[in-house]
C-alpha positions in Angstrom: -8.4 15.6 20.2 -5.4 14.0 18.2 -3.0 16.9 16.0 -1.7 15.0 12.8 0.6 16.0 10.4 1.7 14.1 7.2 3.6 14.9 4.3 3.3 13.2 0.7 5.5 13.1 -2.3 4.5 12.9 -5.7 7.3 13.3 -9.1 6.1 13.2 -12.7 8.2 11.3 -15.2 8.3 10.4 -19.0 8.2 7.1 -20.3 10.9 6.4 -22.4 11.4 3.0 -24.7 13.8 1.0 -25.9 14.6 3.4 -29.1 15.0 6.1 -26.6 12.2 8.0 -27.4 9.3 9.1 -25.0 5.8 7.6 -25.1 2.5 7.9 -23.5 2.3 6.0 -20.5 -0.3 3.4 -20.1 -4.2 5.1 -19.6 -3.7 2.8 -16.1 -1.2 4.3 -14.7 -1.4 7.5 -12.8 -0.5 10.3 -15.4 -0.5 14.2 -15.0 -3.6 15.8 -16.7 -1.4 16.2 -19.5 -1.0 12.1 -20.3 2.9 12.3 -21.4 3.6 12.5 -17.5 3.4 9.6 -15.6 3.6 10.0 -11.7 5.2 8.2 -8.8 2.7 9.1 -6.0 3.7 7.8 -3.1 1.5 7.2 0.1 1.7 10.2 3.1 3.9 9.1 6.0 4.1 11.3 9.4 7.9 10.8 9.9 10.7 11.3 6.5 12.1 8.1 7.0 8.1 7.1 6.2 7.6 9.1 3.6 10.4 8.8 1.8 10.2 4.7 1.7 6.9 5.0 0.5 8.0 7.2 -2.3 10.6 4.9 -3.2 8.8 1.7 -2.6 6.0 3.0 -5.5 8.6 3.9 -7.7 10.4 0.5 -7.3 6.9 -0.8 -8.4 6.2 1.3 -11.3 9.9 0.1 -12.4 9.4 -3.5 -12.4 5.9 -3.5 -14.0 7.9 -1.4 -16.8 8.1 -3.3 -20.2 11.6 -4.8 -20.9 13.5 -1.7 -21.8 11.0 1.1 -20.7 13.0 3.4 -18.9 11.7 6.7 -16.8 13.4 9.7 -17.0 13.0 13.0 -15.1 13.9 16.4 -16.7 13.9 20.0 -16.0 12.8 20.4 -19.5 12.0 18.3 -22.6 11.2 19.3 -26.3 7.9 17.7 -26.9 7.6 16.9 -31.3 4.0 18.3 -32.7 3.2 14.7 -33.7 3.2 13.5 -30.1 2.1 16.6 -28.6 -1.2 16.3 -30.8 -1.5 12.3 -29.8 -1.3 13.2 -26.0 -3.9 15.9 -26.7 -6.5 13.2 -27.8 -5.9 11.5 -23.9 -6.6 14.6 -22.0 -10.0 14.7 -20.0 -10.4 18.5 -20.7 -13.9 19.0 -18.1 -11.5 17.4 -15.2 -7.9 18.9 -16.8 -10.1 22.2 -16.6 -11.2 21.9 -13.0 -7.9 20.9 -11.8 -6.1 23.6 -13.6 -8.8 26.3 -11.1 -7.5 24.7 -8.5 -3.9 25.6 -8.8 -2.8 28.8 -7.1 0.3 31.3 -6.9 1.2 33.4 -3.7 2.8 35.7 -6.0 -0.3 36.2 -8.2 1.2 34.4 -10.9 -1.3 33.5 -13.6 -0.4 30.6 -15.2 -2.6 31.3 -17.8 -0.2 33.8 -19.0 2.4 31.9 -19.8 2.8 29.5 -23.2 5.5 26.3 -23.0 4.2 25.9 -27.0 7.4 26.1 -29.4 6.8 28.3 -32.3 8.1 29.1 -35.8 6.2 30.9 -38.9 3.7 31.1 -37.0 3.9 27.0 -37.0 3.2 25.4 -34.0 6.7 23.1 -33.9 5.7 21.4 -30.7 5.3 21.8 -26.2 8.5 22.2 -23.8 7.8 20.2 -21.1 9.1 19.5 -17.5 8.6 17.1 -14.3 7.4 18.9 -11.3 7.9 17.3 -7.5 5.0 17.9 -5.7 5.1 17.7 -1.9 1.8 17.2 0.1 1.2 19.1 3.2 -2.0 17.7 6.0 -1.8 19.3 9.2 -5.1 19.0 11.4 -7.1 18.6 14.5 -8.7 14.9 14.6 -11.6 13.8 16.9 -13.0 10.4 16.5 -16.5 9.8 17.6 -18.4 6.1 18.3 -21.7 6.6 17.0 -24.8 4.1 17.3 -27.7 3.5 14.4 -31.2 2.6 15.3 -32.4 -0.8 14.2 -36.0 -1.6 13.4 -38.0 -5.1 12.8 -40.4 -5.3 10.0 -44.3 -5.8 11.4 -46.8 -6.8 8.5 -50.5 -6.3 9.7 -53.2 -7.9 7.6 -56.1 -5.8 6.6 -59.5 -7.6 5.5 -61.6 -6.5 3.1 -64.5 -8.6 4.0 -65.4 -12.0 1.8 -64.9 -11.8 -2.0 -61.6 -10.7 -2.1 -60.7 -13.7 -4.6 -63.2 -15.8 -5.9 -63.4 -19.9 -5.1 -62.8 -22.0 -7.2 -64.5 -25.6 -7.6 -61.6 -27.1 -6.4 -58.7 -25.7 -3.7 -55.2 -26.0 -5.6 -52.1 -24.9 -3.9 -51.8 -22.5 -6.6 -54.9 -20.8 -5.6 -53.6 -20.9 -2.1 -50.5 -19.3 -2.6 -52.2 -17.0 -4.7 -55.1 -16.0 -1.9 -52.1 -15.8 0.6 -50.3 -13.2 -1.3 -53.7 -11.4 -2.4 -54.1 -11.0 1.3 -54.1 -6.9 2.0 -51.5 -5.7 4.6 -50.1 -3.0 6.3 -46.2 -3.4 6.3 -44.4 -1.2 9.5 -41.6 -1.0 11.2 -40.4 -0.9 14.9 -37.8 0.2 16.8 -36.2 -2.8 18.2 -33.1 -0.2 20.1 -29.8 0.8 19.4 -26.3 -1.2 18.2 -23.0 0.0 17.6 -22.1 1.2 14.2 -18.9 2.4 13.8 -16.4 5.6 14.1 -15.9 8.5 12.3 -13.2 10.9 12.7 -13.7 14.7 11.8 -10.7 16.5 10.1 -10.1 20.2 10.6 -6.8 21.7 8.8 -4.8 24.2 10.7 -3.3 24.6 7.4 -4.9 28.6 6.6 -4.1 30.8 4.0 -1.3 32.7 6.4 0.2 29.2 6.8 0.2 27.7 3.4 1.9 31.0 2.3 4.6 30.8 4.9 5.4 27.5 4.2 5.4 28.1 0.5 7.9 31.2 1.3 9.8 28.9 3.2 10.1 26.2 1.0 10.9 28.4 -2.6 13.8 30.0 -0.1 14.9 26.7 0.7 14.8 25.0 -2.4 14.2 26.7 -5.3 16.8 28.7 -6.9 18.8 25.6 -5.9 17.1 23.3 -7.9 15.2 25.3 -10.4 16.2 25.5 -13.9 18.0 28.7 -15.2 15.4 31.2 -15.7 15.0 31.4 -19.5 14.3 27.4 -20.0 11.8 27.4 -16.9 8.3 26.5 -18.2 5.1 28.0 -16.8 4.9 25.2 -14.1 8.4 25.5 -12.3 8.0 29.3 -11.3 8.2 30.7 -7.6 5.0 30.2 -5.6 2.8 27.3 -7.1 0.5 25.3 -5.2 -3.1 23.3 -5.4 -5.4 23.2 -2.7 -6.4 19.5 -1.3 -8.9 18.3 0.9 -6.2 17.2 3.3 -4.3 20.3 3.3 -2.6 21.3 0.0 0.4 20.5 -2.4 3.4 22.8 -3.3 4.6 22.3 -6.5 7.1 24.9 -8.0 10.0 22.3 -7.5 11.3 20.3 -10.6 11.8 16.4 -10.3 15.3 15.6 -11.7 18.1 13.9 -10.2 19.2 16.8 -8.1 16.1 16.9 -6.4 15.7 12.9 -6.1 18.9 12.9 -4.1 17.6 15.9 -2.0 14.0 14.1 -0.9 15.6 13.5 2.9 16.2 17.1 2.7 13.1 18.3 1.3 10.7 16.0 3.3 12.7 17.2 6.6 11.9 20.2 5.8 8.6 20.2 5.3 8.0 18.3 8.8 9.9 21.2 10.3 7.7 23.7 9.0 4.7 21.6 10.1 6.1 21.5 13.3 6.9 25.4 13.1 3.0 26.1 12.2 2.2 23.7 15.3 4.2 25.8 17.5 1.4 28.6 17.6 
């Protein structure tokens, strides 16, 4: 039995061109489920010196595949025009936007359905506030890895008569009436175990990552990080509150943080952190 622990981190970003305006990103790239945020996801690493070139090292990648004079741009919060608001709509996968947006969770018993980012005036929809969230990935589990073997079996075809008749002769014998006759021929197809060969491995995950834990490291991390980096209270939008997080196979993702240039400086910081508490969680 193997414990491993990663951590992941993800920052959404907005596409912004050579007028200085923001644009949809590309349907290829990896977006948000709203499509005006583009993401940097970089791959889990089980040290910060891992994880944080990985981040980088994606968003080096999504830089130089940029169009000449694409820029990206993080923000605690962005004023999003109705006319470009209602473009991104038409992008959105609503069944999977939907499913994604059950998945996301508040320790505090926030609903996020509660809260609007929409910009209104006489009773005019004007257009979204929007923000960039950094998203840190937490996997904390007991591994196994078993060899396992699969049967192998031989194909044995048994011919069954059915007396003379089957096909009638013809005057003369052609080859087509011989191949023909052959596969006419009634048989019983079966199969027998010839043994056993190696197949392969599988490893079985199971996350030490509860609901006590993922709370106390969500605790942890908003008393670490949040206030300091969060936007002032009255320009936070319904994302970057205390508490947020979304449940993953691996383990899940806290998400309250913002990604701006603050934060982007901080990711040392933050990923060490998140190790610590890891380790902390470990400990017991």
């Amino acid at each position: 039995m193997t414990i491993r622990q990663k951590v992941g981190l993800e920052a959404e970003f907005l596409l912004i061109n050579a007028k200085d305006e923001i644009i949809i990103p590309p349907s290829g790239w990896d977006r948000d489920g709203f499509p005006l945020l583009a993401e940097i996801r970089g791959t889990e690493g089980t040290t910060v010196a891992e994880t944080v070139t990985n981040f980088k090292a994606k968003e080096i990648e999504i830089v130089e595949d940029m169009r000449k004079g694409h820029t990206m741009r993080m923000s605690d919060v962005e004023l999003i025009k109705l006319a470009l608001y209602k473009k991104a709509n038409k992008e959105i996968d609503w069944n999977e936007k939907e499913e994604s947006m059950g998945k996301v969770k508040n320790i505090h018993g926030i609903d996020i359905e509660d809260f609007s980012d929409q910009v209104v005036k006489n009773n005019k929809i004007q257009g979204i506030r929007i923000s960039c969230g950094l998203h840190v990935h937490f996997s904390c589990g007991e591994e196994r890895t078993f060899e396992h073997e699969e049967a192998q079996y031989e194909q044995v075809i048994i011919p069954v008569g059915l007396g003379e008749g089957a096909l009638a002769e013809p005057t003369a014998v052609t080859p087509a009436y011989t191949l023909a006759k052959e596969l006419l021929k009634p048989c019983m197809y079966l199969y027998r175990h010839k043994g056993y060969t190696k197949k392969g491995k599988t490893t079985i995950h199971a996350s030490r990552l509860n609901k006590p834990a993922i709370e106390f490291i969500i605790e942890q991390m908003d008393k670490a990080f949040f206030e300091r980096f969060a936007a002032p209270k009255a320009e936070r939008t319904k994302f970057r509150q205390r508490g947020f997080y979304e449940l993953k196979p691996y383990g899940f993702e806290y998400r309250s943080l913002p990604a701006n240039a603050q934060t982007m400086e901080a990711l040392p910081e933050i990923t060490r952190k998140a190790f610590e508490l890891l380790n902390e969680i470990n400990a017991y």
